[in-house]
N, C-alpha and C positions, 0 to 999 in steps of 0.2 A: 157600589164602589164607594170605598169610605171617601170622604173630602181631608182637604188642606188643614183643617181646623183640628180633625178628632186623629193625624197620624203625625200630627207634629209632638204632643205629649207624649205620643207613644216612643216617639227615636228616642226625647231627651231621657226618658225613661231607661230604654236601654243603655244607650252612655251611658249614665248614672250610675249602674250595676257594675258594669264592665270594669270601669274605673277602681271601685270599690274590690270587685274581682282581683286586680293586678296589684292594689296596696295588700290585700291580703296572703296573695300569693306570697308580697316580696318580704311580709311580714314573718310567714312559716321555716321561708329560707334562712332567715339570716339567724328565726332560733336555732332550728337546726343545724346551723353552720358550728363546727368544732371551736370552742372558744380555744385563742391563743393559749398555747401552753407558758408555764413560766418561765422555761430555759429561752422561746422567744425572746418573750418581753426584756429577759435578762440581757438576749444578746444585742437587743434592742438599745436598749441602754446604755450599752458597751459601746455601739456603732457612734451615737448621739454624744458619748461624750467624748471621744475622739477624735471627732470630725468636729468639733464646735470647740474644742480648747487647745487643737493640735497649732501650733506658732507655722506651720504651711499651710498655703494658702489651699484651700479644699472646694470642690463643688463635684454636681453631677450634671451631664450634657447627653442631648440627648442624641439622633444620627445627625441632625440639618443644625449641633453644634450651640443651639439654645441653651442657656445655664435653667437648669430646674431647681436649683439648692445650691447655695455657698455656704461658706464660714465667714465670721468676723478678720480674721487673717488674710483672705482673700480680698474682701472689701478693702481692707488696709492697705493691701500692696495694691489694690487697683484705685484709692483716693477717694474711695465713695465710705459713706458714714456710715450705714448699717449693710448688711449682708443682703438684707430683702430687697436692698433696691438694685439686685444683681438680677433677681430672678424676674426672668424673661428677655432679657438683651443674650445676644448672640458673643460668643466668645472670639469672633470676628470684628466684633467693633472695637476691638482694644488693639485686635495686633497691628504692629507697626508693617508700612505698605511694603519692603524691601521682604517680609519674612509671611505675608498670606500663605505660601504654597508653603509652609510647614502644615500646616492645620490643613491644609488636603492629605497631604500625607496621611496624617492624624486620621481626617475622616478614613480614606481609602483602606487605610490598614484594619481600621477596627469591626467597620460595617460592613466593608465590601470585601475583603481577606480572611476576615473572623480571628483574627491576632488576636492572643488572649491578652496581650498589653503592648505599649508601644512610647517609646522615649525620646523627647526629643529637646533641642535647645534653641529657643527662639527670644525673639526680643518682641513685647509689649508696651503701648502710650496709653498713659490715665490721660486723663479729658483735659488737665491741664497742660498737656503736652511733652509733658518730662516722658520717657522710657526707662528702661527697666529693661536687665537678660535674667530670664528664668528657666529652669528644668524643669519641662514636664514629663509625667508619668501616668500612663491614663491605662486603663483596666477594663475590660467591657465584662458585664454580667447581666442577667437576665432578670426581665423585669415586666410580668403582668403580658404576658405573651409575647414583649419584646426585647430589645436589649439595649443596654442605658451605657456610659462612661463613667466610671469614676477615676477623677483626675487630682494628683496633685501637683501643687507648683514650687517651686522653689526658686527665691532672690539668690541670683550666682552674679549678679552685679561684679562683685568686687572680684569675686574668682576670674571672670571676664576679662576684667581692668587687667588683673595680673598676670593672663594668658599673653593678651595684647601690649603690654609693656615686655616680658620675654623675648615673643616674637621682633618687638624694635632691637630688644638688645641684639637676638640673633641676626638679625637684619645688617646689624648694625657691624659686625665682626664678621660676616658675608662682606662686606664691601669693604673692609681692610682687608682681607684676604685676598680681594680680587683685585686693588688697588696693588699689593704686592705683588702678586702673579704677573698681572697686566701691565696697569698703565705706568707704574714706577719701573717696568723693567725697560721700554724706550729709552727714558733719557737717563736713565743710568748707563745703558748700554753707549747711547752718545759721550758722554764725558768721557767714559774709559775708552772710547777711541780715540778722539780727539786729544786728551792727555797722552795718549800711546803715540800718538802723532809729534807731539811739544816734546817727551823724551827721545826719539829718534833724530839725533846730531846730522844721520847725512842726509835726511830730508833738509835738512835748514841749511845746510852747506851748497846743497847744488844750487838755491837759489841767491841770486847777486844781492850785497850787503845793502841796496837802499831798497827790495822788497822784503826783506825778512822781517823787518818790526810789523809788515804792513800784515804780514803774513799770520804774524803769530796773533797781533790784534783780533786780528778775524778768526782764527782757533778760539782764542779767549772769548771773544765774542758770543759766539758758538755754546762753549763752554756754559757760559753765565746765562744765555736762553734755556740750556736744558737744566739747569738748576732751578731756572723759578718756574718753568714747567714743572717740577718734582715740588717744589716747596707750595705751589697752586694747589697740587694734589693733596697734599699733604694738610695741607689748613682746610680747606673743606672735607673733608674723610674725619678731621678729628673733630670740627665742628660737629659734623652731624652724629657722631657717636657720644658728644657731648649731650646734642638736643635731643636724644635718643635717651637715656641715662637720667635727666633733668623734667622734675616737676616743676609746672612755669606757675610763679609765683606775679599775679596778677594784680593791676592795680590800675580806681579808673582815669584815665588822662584826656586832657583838652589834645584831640586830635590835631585841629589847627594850630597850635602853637608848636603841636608836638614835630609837624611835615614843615612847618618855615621852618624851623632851626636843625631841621635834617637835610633840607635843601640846599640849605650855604655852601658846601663843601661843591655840592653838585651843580651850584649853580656857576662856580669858578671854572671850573674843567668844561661846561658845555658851550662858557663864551670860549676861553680856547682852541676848542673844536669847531668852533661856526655853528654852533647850534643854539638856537631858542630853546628856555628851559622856565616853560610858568606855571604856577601853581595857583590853582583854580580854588576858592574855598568861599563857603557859604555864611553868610550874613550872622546865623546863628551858630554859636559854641557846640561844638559834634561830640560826646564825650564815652570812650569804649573802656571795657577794662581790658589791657594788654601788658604785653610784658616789653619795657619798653627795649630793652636791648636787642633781646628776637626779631619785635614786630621791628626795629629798625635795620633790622635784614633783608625783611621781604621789600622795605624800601631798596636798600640800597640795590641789591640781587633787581630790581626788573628796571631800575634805574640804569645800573652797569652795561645791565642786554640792549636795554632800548637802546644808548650813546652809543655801545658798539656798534648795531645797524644803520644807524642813521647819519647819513651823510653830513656835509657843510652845509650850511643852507637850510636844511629841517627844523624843525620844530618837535618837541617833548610836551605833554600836558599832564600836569598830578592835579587830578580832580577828586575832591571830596565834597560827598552829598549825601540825601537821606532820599532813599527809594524803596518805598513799598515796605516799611516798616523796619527796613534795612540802615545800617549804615555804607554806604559803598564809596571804595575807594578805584579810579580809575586811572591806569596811566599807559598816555596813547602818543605813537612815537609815526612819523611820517617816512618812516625806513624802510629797510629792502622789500620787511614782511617775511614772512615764514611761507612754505612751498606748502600745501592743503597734505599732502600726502605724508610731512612731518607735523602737520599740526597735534596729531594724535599723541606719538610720543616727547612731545617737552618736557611735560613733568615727568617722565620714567627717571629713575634712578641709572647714571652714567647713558645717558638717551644719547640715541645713536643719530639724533635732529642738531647734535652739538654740531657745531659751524664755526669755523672762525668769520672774525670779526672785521669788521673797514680797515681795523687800525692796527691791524697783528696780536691783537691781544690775546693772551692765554685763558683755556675755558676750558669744564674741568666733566661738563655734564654734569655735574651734580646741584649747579647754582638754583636750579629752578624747580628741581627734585625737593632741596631743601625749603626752597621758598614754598612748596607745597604743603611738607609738611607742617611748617611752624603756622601758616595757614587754618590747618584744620587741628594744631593742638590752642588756636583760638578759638573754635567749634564754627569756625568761618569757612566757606567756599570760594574758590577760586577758577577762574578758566580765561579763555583769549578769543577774539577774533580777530584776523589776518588776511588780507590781500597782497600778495606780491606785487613789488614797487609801487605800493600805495602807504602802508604800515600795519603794525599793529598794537590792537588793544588788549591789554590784561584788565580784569576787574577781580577787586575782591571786597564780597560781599561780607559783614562782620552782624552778628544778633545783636 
């Protein structure tokens, strides 16, 4: 029986062959493999220059969505410097989190349906955080026993913009219409009776000469509520068709300076009413870019609301501070509060959480509709919380 000594040469021995065996093998294959023909190479060519000059952004992905190839167009609309440094991050790490389930889609349709192409429009974030709406168009075809994507993208940004400006305008001539249909035929229909009432001589004869002035007073009276009822309508329906229409031309302002000298008016009317009216502001200069006409809407509109709820005796707080990278604006009123079951719709357009006020004031549903939007065309967030007969708070948060 051979030893340990004389059959250890011998394995490495064979290894050695084997090895040699399977370079040679791989060596007979690849000459006999058919060299590319020219029309390849040529369409080869064609493919490479296409996909590397084309101004859309181009890549290939693979089922689990991995980029295997981009173009420099790509790279550019995604903020990275060359193309290479696409390849191998997932095509998931850019889209923005409201729009993942398109890219299921994406997948589902191509891998798992066999779609021979699939379209769709979603919104994407480069690493610096800006977004981007683009159209994709993605292709499956076959590749080395499997099947690959090829996708391209296109910046529809502006198209976007222009979609969503459209839809405000039509938004926007939706709620005159409805404002005619609706809410303007109430107190139209008031006046014309009430005036029906002041032309009718023997209504005013049956009653004795020292109530008749008292009488018609109070017609008139009457009268002149449903008119600013209608002219309430009226000024916020063309405002918001205005803000609707209008690109805000922005500039940046000392916050603090800008809430004391918007205060003054509101701080007259809330010693009037019995109410405490302080404004809270921080040590250091706050400074946003806004527009100051608008943004001194969303003051006055949650300023308006709070006074209306809050009794004699309450208190009103405008606080401005820096939170969490934020600038935020707070204003928290110790009034009736909003019922939890209306909290949801305030901001709706003509919300149906519209309440009259302590003090009989006219409201129009639309005050807080608009204070939302002029809101979010500062790329700011807004929302509330509320307890009944405790108050409530609105904040809005500003980038």
């Amino acid at each position: 029986m051979p030893d340990s000594a004389t059959s250890a040469p011998a394995a490495n021995s064979i290894e050695a062959e084997l090895q040699r065996l399977r370079a040679e093998n791989e060596r007979l294959r690849a000459a006999s493999a058919p060299a590319p023909s020219a029309a390849y190479e040529q369409s080869q060519v064609r493919f490479r220059t296409v996909f590397e000059n084309t101004p859309l952004g181009q890549k290939i992905i693979d089922p689990d969505l991995n980029i295997l190839q981009a173009n420099q167009a790509l790279a550019d609309m995604l903020g990275f410097g060359k193309a290479e440094e696409l390849v191998g991050k997932r095509i998931l790490d850019f889209a923005h989190p409201d729009h993942l389930a398109d890219w299921s889609k994406l997948q589902e349709s191509l891998w798992a349906h066999k779609k021979p192409s699939f379209v769709l429009e979603t919104c994407l974030v480069r690493p610096d955080g800006t977004s981007f709406w683009c159209q994709v168009t993605s292709v499956l075809f076959p590749d080395d026993g499997g099947e690959l994507g090829y996708t391209t993208l296109e910046d529809i940004s502006e198209r976007k913009k222009l979609a969503i400006n459209h839809k405000r305008l039509y938004d926007a001539q939706e709620t005159i219409l409805h404002l005619a249909a609706h809410d303007l035929k109430s107190p139209i229909s008031n006046i014309q009776l009430l005036v029906d009432l002041l032309k009718r001589e023997e209504a005013l004869q049956e009653l004795k000469p020292a109530d008749t002035q008292q009488h018609v007073q109070k017609l008139l009276s009457l009268i002149e509520q449903s008119c600013t009822e209608a002219g309430v309508l009226l000024k916020d329906v063309l405002y918001l068709g205005q803000l609707e229409a209008t690109k805000l031309e922005k500039h940046q302002t000392d916050l603090g300076a800008f809430l004391s000298e918007r205060l003054q008016v509101f701080q007259v009317v809330a010693q009037d009413k019995g109410i405490d009216l302080e404004l809270d502001l921080p040590r250091e200069t706050l400074t946003a870019n806004i527009h100051a006409d608008k943004f001194g809407r969303i003051l006055d509109n949650l300023l308006t609301n709070a006074m209306n709820f809050t009794p004699p005796g309450g208190s009103i707080c405008v606080r401005l501070q820096q939170h969490e990278g934020h600038i935020r604006l707070v204003v928290k009123d110790t009034g009736l509060g909003i019922p939890p079951e209306l909290q949801a719709k305030v901001f709706d357009k003509f919300s149906t959480a519209s309440r009259s006020g302590l003090y009989g004031d006219t409201t129009t549903g639309l005050g807080l509709f608009i204070t939302k939007q002029i809101v979010e065309l500062h790329e700011g967030k807004i929302w509330l919380e509320s307890k009944e007969q405790e108050g409530t708070t609105f904040f809005i948060d500003l980038a």
